[in-house]
C-alpha positions in Angstrom: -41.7 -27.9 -17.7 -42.3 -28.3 -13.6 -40.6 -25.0 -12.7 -40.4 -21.6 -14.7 -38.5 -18.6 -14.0 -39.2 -15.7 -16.5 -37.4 -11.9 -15.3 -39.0 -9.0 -17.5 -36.5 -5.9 -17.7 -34.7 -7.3 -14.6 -31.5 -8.2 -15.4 -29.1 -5.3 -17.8 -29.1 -6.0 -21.0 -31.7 -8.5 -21.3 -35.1 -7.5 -21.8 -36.4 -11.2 -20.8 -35.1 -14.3 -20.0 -36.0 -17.5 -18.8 -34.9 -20.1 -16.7 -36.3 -23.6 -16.3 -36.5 -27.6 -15.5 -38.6 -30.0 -17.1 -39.3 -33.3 -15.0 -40.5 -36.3 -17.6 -40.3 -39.7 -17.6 -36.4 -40.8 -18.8 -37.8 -42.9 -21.5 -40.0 -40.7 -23.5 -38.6 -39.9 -27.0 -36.9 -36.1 -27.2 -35.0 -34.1 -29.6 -32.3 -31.6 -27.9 -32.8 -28.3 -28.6 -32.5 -27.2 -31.8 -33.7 -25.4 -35.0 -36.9 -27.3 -35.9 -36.8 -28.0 -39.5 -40.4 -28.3 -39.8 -40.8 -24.0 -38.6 -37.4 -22.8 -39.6 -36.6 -19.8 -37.0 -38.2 -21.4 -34.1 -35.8 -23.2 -32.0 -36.4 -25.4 -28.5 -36.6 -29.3 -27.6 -39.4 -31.4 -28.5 -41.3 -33.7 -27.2 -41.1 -36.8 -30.2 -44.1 -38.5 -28.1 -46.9 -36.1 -28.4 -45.1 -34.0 -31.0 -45.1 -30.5 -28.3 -42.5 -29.0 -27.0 -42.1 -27.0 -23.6 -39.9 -24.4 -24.2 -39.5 -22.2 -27.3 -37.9 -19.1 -29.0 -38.8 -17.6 -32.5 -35.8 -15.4 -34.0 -38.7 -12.9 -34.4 -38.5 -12.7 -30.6 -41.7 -14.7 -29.9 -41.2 -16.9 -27.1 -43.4 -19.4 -25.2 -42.8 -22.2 -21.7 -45.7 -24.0 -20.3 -45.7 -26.3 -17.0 -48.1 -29.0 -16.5 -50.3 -28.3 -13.1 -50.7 -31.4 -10.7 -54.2 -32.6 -10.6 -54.2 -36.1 -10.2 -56.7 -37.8 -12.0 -57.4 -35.2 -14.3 -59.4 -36.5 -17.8 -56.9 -37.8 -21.1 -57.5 -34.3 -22.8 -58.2 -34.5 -26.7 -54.9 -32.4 -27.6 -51.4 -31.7 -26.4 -50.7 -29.0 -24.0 -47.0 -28.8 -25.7 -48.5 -27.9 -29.0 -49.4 -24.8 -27.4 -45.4 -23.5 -27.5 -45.0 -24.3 -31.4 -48.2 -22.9 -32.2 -47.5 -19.3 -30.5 -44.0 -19.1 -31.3 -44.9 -19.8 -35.1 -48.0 -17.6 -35.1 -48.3 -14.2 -35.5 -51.8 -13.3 -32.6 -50.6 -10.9 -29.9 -49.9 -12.5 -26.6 -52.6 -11.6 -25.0 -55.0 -12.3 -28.2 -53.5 -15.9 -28.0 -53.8 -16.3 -24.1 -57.3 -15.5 -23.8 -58.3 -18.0 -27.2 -56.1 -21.0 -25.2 -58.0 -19.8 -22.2 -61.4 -20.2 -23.8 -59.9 -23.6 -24.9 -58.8 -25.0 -22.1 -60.8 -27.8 -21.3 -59.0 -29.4 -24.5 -55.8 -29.9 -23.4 -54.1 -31.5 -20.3 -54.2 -28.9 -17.4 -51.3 -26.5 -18.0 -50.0 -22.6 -17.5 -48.9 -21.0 -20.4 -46.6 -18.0 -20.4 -46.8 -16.6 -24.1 -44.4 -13.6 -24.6 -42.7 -11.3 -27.5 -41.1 -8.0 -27.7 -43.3 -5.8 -26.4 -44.7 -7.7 -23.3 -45.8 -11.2 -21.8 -49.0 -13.2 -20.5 -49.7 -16.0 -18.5 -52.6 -18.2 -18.8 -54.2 -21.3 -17.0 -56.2 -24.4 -17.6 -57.4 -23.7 -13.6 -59.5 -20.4 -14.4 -59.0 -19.5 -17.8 -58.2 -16.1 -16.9 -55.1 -14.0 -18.5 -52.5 -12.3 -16.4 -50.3 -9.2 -17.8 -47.0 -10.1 -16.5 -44.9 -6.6 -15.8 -41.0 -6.2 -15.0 -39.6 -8.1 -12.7 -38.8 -11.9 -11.8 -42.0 -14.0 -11.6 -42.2 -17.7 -10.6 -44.1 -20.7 -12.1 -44.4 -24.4 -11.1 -47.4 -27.1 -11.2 -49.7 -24.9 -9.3 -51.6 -21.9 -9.7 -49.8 -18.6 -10.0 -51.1 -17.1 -6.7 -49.3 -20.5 -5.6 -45.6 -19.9 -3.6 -44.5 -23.6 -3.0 -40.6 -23.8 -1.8 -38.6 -24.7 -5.0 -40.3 -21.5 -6.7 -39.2 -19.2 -3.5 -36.0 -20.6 -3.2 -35.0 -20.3 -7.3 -36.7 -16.6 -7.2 -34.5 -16.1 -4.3 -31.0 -17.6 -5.8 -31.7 -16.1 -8.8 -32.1 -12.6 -7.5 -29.5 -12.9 -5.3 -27.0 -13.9 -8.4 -28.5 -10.5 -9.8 -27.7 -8.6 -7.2 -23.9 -10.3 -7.6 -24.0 -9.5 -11.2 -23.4 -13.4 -11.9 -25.3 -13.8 -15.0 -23.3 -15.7 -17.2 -25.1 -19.1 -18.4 -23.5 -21.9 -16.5 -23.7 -20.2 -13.1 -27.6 -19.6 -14.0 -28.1 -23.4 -15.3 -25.9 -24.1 -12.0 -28.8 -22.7 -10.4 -30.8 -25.5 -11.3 -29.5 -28.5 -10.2 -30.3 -28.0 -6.7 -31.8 -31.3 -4.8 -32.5 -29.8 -1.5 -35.9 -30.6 0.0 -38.0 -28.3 2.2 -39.5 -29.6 5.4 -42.5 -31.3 5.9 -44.7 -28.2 6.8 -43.8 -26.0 3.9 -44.8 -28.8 1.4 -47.8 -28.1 -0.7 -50.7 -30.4 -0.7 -51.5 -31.9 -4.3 -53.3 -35.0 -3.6 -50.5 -37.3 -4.5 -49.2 -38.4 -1.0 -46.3 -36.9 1.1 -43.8 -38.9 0.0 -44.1 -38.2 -3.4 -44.3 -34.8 -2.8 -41.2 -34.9 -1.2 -39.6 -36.0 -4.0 -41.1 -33.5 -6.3 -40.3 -30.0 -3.9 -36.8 -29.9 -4.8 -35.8 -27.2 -7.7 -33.8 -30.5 -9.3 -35.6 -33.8 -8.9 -33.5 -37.0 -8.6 -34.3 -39.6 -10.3 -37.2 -42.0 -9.0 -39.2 -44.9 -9.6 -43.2 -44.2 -11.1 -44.9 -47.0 -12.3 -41.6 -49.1 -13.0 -40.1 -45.8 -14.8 -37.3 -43.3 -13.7 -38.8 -39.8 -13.4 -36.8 -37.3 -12.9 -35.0 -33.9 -14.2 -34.3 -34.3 -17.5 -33.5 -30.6 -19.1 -32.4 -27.2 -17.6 -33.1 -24.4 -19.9 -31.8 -21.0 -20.1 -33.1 -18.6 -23.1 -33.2 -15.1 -23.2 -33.4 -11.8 -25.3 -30.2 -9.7 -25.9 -30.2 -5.8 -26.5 -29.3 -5.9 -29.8 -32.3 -8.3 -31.1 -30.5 -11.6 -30.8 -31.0 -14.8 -28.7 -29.5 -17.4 -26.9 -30.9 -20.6 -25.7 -28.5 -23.1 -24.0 -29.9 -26.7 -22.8 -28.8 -28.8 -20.4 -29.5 -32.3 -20.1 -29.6 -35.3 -17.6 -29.6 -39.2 -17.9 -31.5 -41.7 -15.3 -28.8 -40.9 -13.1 -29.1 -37.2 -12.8 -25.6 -37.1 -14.6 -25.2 -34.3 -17.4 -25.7 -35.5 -20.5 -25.5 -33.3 -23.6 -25.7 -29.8 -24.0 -26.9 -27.5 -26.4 -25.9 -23.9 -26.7 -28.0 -22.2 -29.3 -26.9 -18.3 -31.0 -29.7 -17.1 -33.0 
């Protein structure tokens, strides 16, 4: 994923939830979200390329998103970050325990943060330092940078998500609504990740448009909306786009 929402005993009724995009390439092989047949329980997309996934939710009520983080010319890395989400959600380590072996580990796979989460609490990890963050109740923010890291798109979901809170608007289409949001901040409030202004233009907005990289149209391919209900079920609903940032599938998922 490029941009990660997760609220901890912030919104009634739902002891988590999470709210996300993932920006890839239009033409890499994915699977919609579903039950994955090889770790029944578990469901989420999946990458069919590296064989990872991004986002995913164990019946259990283990659940796992990771976000790559930008660094340009950054070393091929001997495994897939995305294996990290199937390999938590189908495990049975404690979040932390998990977070700080990944964060040992890190020089393995392809820079990343990892939030790793279950019943009774959540963690963040990162390939930058290694270190492992307790994350406590409230709404907390996650893109390509470090966590300490405030870039606009992560400001302005926190902010349109807490003020659909505040209007009690939590049903999932206005919160996937949330995501498809193309407005670009200014100039001056753009972060600085070595890959040129006008790409990082392109990249600020909570929704990126399709583009041109390398030949290939990049862009927002998946919103994704899972959370935890009172009464020990889950939901996960997935929204997808084509090269031309139309809708194009959706999966709604009662588990």
């Amino acid at each position: 994923m490029c941009l990660l929402l997760l609220a901890i005993d912030a919104v009634p009724g739902r002891p988590w939830l999470l709210l996300g995009n993932r920006d890839e390439f239009h033409a890499r092989p994915t699977a919609a979200a579903q039950e994955w047949s090889d770790a029944p329980g578990v469901f989420g997309g999946r990458d069919l390329q590296a064989g990872g996934s991004w986002l995913a939710v164990n019946r259990n009520g283990r659940y796992a998103a990771v976000t790559n983080v930008r660094q340009p010319g950054a070393p091929a890395a001997a495994r897939s970050r995305g294996a990290l989400i199937g390999e938590f959600v189908g495990g049975t380590r404690a979040p932390a325990a998990y977070a700080e072996t990944v964060g040992r580990e890190r020089a393995e796979y392809g820079p990343f943060n990892l939030v790793v989460g279950d019943a009774a609490g959540a963690c963040f990890v990162s390939s930058i330092d290694g270190a492992v963050r307790q994350l406590g109740t409230g709404i907390h923010a996650f893109s390509n940078g470090s966590l300490e890291d405030k870039w606009p798109k992560m400001r302005r979901l926190h902010e349109k998500f807490s003020a659909s809170l505040q209007a009690g608007k939590m049903e999932d289409e206005p919160l996937l609504d949330l995501l498809y949001d193309d407005t670009r901040p200014e100039d001056k409030d753009l972060p600085e990740t070595g890959i040129g202004i006008e790409f990082e233009r392109r990249l600020a907005s909570i929704f990126v448009m399709p583009m041109a990289v390398h030949g290939d149209a990049y862009g927002t391919r998946a919103s994704t909306l899972a959370y935890a209900r009172a009464d020990g079920s889950f939901v996960l609903h997935e929204r997808r786009f084509g090269a031309d940032a139309r809708a194009s599938g959706e999966s709604r998922l009662e588990f």
